[in-house]
KOLGUFI-174806 format. One record per residue (C-alpha): chain; x, y, z. Coordinates in nm, 3 decimals, decimal comma. Example, Ala and Ser with C-alpha at 12.3 -4.5 7.8 and 13.67 -1.06 7.14 Angstrom:
BEGIN
NODE/chain/X/Y/Z
NODE/A/1,230/-0,450/0,780 $
NODE/A/1,367/-0,106/0,714 $
//
This chain:
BEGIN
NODE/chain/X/Y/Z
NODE/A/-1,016/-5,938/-6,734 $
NODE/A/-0,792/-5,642/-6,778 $
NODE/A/-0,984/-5,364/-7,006 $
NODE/A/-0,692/-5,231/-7,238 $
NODE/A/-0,721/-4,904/-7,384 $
NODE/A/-0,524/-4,965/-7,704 $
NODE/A/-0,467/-4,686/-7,909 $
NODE/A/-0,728/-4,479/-7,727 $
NODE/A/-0,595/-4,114/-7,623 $
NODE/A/-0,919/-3,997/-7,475 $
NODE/A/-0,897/-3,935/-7,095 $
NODE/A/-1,286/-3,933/-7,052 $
NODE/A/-1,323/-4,199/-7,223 $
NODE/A/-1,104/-4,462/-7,007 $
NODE/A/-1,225/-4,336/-6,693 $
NODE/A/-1,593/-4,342/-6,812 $
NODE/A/-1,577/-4,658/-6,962 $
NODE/A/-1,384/-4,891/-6,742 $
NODE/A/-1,070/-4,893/-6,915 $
NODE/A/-0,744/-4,968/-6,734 $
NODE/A/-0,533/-4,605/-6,652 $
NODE/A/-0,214/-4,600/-6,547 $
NODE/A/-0,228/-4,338/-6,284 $
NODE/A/0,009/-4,022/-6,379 $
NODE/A/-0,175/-3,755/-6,296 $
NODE/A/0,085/-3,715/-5,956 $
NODE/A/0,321/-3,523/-6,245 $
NODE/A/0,021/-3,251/-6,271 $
NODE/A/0,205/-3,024/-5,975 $
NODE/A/0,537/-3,059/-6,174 $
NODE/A/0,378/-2,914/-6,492 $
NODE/A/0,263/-2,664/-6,300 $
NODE/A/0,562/-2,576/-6,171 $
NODE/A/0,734/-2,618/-6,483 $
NODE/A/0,623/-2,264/-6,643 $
NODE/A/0,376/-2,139/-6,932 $
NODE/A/0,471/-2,290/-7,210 $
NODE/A/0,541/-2,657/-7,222 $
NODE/A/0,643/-2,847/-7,532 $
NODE/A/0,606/-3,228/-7,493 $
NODE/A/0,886/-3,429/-7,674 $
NODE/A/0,899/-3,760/-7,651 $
NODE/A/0,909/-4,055/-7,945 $
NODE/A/0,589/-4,163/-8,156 $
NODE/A/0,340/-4,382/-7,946 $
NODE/A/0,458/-4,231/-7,655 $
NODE/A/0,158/-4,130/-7,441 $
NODE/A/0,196/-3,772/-7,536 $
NODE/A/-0,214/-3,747/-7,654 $
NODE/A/-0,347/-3,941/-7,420 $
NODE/A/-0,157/-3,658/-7,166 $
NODE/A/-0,282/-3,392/-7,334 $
NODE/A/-0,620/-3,528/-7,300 $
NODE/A/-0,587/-3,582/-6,919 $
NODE/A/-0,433/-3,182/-6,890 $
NODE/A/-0,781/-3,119/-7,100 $
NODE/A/-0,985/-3,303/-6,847 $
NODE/A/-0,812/-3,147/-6,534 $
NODE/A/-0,837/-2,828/-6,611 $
NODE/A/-1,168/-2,754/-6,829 $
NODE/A/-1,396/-2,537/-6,627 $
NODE/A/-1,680/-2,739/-6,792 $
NODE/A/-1,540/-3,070/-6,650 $
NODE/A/-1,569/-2,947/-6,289 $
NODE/A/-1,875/-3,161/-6,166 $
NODE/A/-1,751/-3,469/-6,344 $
NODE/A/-1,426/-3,434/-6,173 $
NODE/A/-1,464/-3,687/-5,882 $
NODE/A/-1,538/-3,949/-6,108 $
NODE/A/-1,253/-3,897/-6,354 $
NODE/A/-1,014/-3,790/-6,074 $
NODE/A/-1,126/-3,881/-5,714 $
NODE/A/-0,938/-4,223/-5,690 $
NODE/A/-0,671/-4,073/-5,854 $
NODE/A/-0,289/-3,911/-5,694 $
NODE/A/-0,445/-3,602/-5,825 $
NODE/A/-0,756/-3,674/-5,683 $
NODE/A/-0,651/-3,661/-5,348 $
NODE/A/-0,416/-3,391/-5,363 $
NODE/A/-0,543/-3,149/-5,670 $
NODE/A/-0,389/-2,779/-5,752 $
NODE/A/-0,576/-2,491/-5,725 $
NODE/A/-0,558/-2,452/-6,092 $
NODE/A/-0,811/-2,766/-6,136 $
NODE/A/-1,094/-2,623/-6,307 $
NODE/A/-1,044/-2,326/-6,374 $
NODE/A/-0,933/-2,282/-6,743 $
NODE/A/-1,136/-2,271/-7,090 $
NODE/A/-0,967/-2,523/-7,300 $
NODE/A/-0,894/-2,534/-7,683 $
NODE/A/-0,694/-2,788/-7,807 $
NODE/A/-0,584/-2,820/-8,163 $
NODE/A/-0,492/-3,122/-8,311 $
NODE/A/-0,294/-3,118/-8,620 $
NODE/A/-0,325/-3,501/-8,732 $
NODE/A/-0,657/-3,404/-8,874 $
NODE/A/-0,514/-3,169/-9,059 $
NODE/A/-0,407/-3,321/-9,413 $
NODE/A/-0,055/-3,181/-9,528 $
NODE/A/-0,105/-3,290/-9,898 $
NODE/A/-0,169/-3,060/-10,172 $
NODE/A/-0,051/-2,746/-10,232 $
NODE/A/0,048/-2,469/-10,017 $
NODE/A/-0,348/-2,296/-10,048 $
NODE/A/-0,510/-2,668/-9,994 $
NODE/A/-0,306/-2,708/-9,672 $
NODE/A/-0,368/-2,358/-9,565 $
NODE/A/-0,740/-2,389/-9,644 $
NODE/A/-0,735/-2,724/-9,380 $
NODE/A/-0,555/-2,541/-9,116 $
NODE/A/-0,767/-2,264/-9,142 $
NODE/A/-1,076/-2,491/-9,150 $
NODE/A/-0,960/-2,689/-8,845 $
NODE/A/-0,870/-2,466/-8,618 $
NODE/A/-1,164/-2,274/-8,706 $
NODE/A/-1,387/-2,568/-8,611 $
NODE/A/-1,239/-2,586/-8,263 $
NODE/A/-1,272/-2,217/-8,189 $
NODE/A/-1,653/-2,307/-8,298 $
NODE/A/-1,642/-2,572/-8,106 $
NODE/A/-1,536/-2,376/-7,792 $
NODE/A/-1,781/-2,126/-7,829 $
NODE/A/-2,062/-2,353/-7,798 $
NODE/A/-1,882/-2,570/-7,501 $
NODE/A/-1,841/-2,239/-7,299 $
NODE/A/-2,106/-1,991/-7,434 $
NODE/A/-2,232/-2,019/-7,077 $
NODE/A/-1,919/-1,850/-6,958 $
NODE/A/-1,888/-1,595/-7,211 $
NODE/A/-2,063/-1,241/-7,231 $
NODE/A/-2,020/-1,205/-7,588 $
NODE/A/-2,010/-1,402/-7,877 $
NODE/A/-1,742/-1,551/-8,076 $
NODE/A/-1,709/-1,419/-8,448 $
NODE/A/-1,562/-1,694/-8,716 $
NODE/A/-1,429/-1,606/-9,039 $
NODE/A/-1,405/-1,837/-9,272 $
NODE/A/-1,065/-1,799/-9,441 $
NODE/A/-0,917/-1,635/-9,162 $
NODE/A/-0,845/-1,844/-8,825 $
NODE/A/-0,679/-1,570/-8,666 $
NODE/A/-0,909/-1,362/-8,669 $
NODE/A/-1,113/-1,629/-8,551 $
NODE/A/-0,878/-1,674/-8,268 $
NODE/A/-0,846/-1,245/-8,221 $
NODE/A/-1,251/-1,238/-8,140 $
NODE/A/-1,194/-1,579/-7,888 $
NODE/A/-0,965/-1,435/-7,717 $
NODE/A/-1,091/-1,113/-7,657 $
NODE/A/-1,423/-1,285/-7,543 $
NODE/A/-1,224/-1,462/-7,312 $
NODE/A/-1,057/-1,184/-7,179 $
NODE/A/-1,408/-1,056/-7,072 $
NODE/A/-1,451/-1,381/-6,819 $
NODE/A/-1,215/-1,447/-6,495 $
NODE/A/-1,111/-1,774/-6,704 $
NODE/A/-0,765/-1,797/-6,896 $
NODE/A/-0,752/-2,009/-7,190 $
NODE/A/-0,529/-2,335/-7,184 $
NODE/A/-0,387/-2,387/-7,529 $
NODE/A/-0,316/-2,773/-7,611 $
NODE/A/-0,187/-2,815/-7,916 $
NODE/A/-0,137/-3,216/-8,067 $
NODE/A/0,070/-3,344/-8,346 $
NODE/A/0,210/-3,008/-8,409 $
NODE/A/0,450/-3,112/-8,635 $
NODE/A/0,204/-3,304/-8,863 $
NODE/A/0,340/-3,255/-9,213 $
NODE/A/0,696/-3,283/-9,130 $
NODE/A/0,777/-3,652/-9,093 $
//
């Protein structure tokens, strides 16, 4: 019986828990060689997550000794880019951001979301890191001032993924 993944975006997830994949990881190299800063467009439904997840997976330092079992049978698996591995990953995802309210209410959920995945980061990589991250609460980019200048003292680069960035706007 064929396993489905039905509205399941989570790279990790299929490949730990026998769900079908359609293989596209052989369009890694062209990403790569696409430049810096990628913007995804494609319709609603599309696959676009479920990418960014496998990008996630491929290139999270912290995902390095799972990565023959996610990717070995893989095209990338056989054939993988020097970059595999070797990034700190924070990925915002804007569908969990509500856009109702007013302008402070919204504000006050971006803030807090994108605050939880810089705290979320620090924990994932505090192995990595020499110092630690400083949150503030009302302030995100701050937040994201004190990441990135932790990360700046590490050979890693980050590897912004950024989901459902227009949330709000449909």
């Amino acid at each position: 019986m064929l396993n489905l993944p039905y509205g399941i975006s989570d790279f990790y997830k299929i490949r730990t828990e026998g769900y079908h994949y359609i293989d596209r990881t052989s369009c890694i190299p062209l990403v790569e060689a696409a430049g810096m800063h990628l913007v995804f467009l494609r319709p609603r439904r599309f696959g676009k997550s479920l990418w960014l997840s496998t990008l996630e997976n491929y290139y999270d330092v912290a995902k390095a000794p799972a990565f023959e079992q996610l990717f070995g049978d893989l095209a990338i698996g056989h054939n993988p880019t020097p970059r595999r591995n070797n990034y700190f990953i924070l990925r915002w995802d804007f569908s969990l951001v509500s856009p109702q309210g007013e302008v402070e209410q919204i504000s006050q959920a971006l803030h807090a979301h994108m605050n939880g995945a810089i705290e979320l980061f620090s924990v994932r990589y505090q192995a990595w890191l020499n110092h630690p991250i400083t949150l503030h609460p009302t302030d995100a980019l701050r937040s994201l001032q004190s990441l990135l200048a932790a990360v700046a003292d590490t050979p890693q680069r980050l590897y912004l993924l950024i989901d459902e960035y227009d949330n709000g706007t449909r």
